[in-house]
C-alpha positions in Angstrom: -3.2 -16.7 0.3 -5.3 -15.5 -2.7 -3.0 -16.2 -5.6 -2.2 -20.3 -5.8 -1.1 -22.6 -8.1 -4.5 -21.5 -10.6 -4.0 -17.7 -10.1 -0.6 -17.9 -11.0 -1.5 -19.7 -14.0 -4.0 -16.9 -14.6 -1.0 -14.5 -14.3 0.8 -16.0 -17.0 -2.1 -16.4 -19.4 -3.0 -12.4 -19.1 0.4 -11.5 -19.3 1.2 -13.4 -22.6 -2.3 -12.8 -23.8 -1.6 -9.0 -23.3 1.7 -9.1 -25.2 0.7 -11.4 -28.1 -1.9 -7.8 -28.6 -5.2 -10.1 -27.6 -7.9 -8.0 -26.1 -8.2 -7.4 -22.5 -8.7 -11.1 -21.4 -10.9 -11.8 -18.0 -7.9 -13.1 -16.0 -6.3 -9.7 -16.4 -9.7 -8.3 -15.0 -9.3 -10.6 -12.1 -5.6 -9.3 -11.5 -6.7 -5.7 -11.1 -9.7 -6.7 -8.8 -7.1 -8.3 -6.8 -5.2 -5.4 -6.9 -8.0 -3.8 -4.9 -8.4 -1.8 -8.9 -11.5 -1.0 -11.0 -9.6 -0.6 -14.1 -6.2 -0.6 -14.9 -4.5 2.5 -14.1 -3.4 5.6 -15.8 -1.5 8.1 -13.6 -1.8 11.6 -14.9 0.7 13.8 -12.4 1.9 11.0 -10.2 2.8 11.7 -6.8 6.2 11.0 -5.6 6.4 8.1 -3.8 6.9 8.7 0.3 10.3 7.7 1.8 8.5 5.6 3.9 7.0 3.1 1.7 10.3 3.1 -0.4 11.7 2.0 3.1 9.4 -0.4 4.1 9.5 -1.8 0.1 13.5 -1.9 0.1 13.5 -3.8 3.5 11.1 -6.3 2.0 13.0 -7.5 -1.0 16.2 -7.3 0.6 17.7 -10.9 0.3 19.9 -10.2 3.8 16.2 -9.8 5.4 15.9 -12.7 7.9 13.5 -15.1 6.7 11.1 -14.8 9.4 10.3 -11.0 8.9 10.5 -11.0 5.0 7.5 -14.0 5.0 5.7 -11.9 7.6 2.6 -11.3 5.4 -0.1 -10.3 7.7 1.7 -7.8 9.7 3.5 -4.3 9.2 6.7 -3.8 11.9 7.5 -1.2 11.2 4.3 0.2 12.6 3.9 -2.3 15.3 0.4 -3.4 13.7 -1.5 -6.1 11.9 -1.7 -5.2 8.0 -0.3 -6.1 4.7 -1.6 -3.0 2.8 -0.3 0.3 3.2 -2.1 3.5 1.0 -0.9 6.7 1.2 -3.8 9.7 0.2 -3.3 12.8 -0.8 -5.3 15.8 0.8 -8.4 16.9 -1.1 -9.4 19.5 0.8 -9.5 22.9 0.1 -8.0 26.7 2.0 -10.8 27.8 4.0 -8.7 31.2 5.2 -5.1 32.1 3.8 -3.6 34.9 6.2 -5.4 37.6 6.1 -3.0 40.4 8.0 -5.7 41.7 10.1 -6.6 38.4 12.0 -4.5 36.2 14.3 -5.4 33.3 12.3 -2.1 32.4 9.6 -3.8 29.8 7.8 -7.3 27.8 7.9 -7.7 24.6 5.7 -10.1 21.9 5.1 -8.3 18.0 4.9 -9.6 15.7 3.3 -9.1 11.6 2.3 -11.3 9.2 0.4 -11.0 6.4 1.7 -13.4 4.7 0.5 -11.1 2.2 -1.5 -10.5 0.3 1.5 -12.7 -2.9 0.7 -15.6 -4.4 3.2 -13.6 -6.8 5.1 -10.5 -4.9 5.4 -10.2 -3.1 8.8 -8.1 -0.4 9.2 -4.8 -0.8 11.7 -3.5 2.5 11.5 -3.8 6.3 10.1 -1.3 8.7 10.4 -1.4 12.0 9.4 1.7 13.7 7.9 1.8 17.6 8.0 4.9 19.0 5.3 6.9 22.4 5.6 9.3 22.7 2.7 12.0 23.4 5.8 13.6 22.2 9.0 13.2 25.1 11.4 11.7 28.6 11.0 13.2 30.6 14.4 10.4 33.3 15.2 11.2 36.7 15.9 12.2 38.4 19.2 8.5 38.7 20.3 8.3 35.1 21.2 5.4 33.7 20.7 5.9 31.1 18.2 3.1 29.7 16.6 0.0 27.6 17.4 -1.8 24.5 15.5 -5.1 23.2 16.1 -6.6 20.2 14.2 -10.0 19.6 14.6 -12.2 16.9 13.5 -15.3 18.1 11.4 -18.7 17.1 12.7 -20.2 19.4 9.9 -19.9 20.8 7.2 -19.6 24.9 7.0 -20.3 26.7 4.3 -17.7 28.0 1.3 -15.9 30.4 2.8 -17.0 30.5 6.3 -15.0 29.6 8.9 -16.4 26.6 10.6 -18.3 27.6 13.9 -16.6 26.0 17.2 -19.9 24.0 17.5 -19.3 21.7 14.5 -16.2 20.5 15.2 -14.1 18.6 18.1 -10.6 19.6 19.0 -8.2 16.5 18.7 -5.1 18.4 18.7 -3.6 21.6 20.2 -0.1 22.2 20.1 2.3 25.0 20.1 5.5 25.4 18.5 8.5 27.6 17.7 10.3 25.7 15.0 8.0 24.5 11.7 10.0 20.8 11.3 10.0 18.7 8.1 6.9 17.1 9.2 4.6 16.5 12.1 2.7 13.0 12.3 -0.3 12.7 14.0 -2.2 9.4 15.4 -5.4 9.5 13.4 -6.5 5.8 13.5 -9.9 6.1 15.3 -11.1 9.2 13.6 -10.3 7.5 10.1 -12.2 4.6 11.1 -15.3 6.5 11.2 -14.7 7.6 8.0 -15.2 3.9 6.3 -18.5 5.4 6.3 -18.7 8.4 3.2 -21.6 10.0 4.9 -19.5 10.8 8.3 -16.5 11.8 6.4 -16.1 15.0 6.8 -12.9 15.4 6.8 -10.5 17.8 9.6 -9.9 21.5 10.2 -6.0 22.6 10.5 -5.5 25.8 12.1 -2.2 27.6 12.5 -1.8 31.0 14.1 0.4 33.5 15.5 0.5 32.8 19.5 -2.4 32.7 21.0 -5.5 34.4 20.2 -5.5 37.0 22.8 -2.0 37.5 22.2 -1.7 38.2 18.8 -5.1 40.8 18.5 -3.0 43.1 20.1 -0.4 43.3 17.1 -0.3 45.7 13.9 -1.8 44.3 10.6 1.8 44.4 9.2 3.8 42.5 11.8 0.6 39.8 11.9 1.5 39.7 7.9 5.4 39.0 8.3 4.7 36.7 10.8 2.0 34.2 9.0 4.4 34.6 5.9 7.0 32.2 7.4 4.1 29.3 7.1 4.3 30.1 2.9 6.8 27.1 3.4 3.7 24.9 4.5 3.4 22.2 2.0 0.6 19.7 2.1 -0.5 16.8 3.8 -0.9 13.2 3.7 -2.7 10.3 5.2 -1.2 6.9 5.3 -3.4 4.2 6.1 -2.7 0.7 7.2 -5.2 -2.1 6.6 -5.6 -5.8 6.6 -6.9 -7.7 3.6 -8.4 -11.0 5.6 -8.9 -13.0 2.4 -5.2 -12.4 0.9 -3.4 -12.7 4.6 -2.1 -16.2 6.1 -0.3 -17.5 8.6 3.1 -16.2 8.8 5.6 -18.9 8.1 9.1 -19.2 8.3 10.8 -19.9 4.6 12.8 -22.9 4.9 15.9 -23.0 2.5 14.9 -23.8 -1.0 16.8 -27.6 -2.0 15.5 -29.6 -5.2 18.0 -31.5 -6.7 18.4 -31.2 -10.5 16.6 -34.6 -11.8 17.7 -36.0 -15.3 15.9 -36.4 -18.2 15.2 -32.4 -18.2 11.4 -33.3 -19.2 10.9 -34.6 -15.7 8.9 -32.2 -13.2 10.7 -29.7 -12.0 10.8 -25.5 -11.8 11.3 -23.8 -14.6 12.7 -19.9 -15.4 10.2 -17.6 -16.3 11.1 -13.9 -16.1 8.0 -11.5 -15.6 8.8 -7.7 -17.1 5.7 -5.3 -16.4 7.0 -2.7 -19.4 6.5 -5.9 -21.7 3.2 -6.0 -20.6 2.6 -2.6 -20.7 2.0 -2.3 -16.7 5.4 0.0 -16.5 3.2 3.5 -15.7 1.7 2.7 -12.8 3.3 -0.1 -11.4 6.5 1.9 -9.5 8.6 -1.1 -8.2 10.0 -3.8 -8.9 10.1 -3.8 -12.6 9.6 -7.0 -12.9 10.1 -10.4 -10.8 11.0 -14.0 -11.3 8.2 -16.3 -11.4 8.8 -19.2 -12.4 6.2 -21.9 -13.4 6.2 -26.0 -13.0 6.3 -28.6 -16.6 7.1 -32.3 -16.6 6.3 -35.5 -16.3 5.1 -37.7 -13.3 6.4 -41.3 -14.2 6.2 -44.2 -12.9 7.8 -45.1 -10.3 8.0 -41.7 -8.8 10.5 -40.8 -6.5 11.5 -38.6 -4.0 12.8 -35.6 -5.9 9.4 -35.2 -7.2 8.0 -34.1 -4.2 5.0 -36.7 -4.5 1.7 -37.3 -2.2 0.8 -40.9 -1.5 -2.1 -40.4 -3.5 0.0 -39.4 -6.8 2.3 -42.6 -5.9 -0.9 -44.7 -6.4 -1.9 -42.9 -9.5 1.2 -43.6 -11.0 1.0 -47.3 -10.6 -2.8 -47.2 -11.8 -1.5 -45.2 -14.9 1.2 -47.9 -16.0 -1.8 -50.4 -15.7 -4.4 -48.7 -16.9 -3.0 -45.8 -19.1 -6.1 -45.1 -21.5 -8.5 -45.1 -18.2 -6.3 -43.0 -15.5 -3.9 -39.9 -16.5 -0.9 -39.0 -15.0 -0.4 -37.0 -12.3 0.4 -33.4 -12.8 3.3 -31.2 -11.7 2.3 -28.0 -9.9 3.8 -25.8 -7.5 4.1 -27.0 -4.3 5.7 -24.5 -2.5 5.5 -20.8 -3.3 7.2 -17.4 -2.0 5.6 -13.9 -1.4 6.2 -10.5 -3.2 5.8 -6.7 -2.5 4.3 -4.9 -5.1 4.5 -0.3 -4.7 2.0 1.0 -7.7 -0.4 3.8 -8.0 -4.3 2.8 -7.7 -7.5 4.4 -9.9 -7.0 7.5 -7.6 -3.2 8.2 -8.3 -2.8 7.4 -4.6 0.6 5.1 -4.0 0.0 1.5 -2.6 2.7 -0.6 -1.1 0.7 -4.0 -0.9 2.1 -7.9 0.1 1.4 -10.7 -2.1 2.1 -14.5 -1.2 2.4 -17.0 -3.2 3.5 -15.4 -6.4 7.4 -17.0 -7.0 7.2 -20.9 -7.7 9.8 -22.4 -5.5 9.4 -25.9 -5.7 7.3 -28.0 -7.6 5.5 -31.3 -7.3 3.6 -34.4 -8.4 0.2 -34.1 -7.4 
């Protein structure tokens, strides 16, 4: 885990720092680059956020969650594949052909994602493209063709305007249809891959028509333009990518129930409530959910003796004793976290794109004299 007893403490300081209306301190830096962000934020026309992630998000922070699957933190089930970051992009491509009535073709358009934002050392697990209509079903009309879709992966680029030529780019999908459904996912893991690199990032080709080719030649300019308008309901199109951020992911552990009894004196070391509220921070704009979490942070004394409640190491035992000898020479030891929970945090990156990311080691559950 990346965060820790000292990043959480890092946490804290930025946070109050960026209340109290100090400047922009170098922990809060830190944060964002751990974020996976350059600078903090600012959303302009922020995309709704995809059903999905809301799903995967609510399942996570649901308290009935078995144990086992909520501190799952290097691996997405719901996908069946290793990851702990999820990005949705928005297309950036551009209409290459909208529906002229005198071809077969309905609509030709250019996708594509940057994503570059994935950092070195963070494969990628999983794409998955998502193709919108603004409706269930679209029934054709009595001449029974349906429609046709082609995605093709780019190998060049063609120039404004142009349709690309057949010999720049590589068929990955052909499929024919009658009915235009909510959405149509397609498996696009090993062509993203490719695109880690910007230079071979050239994005994809979608192609709908009327029927086939041949088929639809043969049919008047005005029945061609009736029949590409039912695709108007065509929306837009997503990627969402699934990657695996080695340094922040750990073995998955089960959470064992949480049991430290309340020790008197209160200024013995011990958990203590500390509320974290991203609108007090002023974090509310881009970070979608939750609004804020309990932290919690670790104060008090080590005495001597020390005893079991404190959660204490051998070595702290010892220091202890030392201390009560030689109190001027050897400090106490200190109280820190000891045990720590995980967190899922949905928020828009520098590129408005949403991010549903896992975070352990965030929630001080226990704490201990070290």
């Amino acid at each position: 885990g990346w965060w820790g007893s000292a990043g959480l403490t890092g946490l804290l300081w930025a946070l109050v720092s960026t209340t109290l209306g100090v400047a922009v301190s170098p922990q809060e830096r830190l944060l964002l680059k751990a974020l996976g962000l350059s600078t903090k934020p600012s959303p302009t026309f922020p995309a709704p956020v995809p059903s999905v992630l809301w799903k995967i998000f609510q399942q996570r922070t649901d308290p009935a969650t078995p144990a086992n699957e909520q501190d799952r933190a290097c691996r997405v089930e719901e996908f069946h594949v290793p990851g702990n970051i999820i990005r949705v992009f928005a297309d950036q491509g551009n209409f290459i052909h909208s529906g002229a009535p005198d071809t077969w073709r309905c609509l030709e358009k250019r996708l594509y994602f940057n994503v570059s934002v994935l950092e070195e050392g963070e494969p990628l697990t999983m794409a998955q493209l998502e193709i919108q209509f603004s409706h269930n079903s679209y029934h054709p009309s009595s001449w029974g063709q349906g429609f046709e879709l082609r995605l093709y992966h780019a190998l060049q680029m063609s120039l404004r305007g142009m349709s690309s030529q057949l010999s720049s780019q590589k068929l990955l999908v052909g499929q024919s249809f009658a009915q235009l459904h909510k959405s149509l996912l397609f498996n696009l893991t090993e062509v993203a891959k490719s695109w880690r690199t910007p230079s071979k990032n050239l994005g994809l080709i979608l192609e709908i028509s009327v029927g086939s080719r041949n088929g639809a030649l043969g049919l008047p300019p005005k029945r061609l333009q009736n029949l590409c308008a039912s695709i108007d309901s065509f929306l837009d199109t997503s990627l969402l990518v699934v990657s695996l951020s080695q340094q922040q992911c750990k073995a998955s552990r089960k959470r064992r129930s949480s049991y430290y009894a309340p020790v008197t004196p209160s200024n013995l070391c011990k958990p203590r409530r500390l509320y974290i509220s991203f609108s007090d921070v002023g974090w509310e704009n881009w970070i979608i959910a939750p609004q804020g979490y309990m932290a919690n942070y670790c104060l008090g004394e080590c005495p001597f003796p020390l005893t079991a409640e404190l959660n204490s190491t051998n070595h702290a035992i010892l220091q202890t004793m030392v201390h009560s000898l030689d109190p001027e020479g050897t400090p106490q030891p200190c109280c820190v976290p000891v045990r720590l929970s995980p967190i899922s945090i949905l928020y828009y990156d520098n590129n408005d794109n949403v991010v549903l990311r896992h975070y352990e080691d965030m929630v001080v559950d226990e704490c201990g004299c070290r």
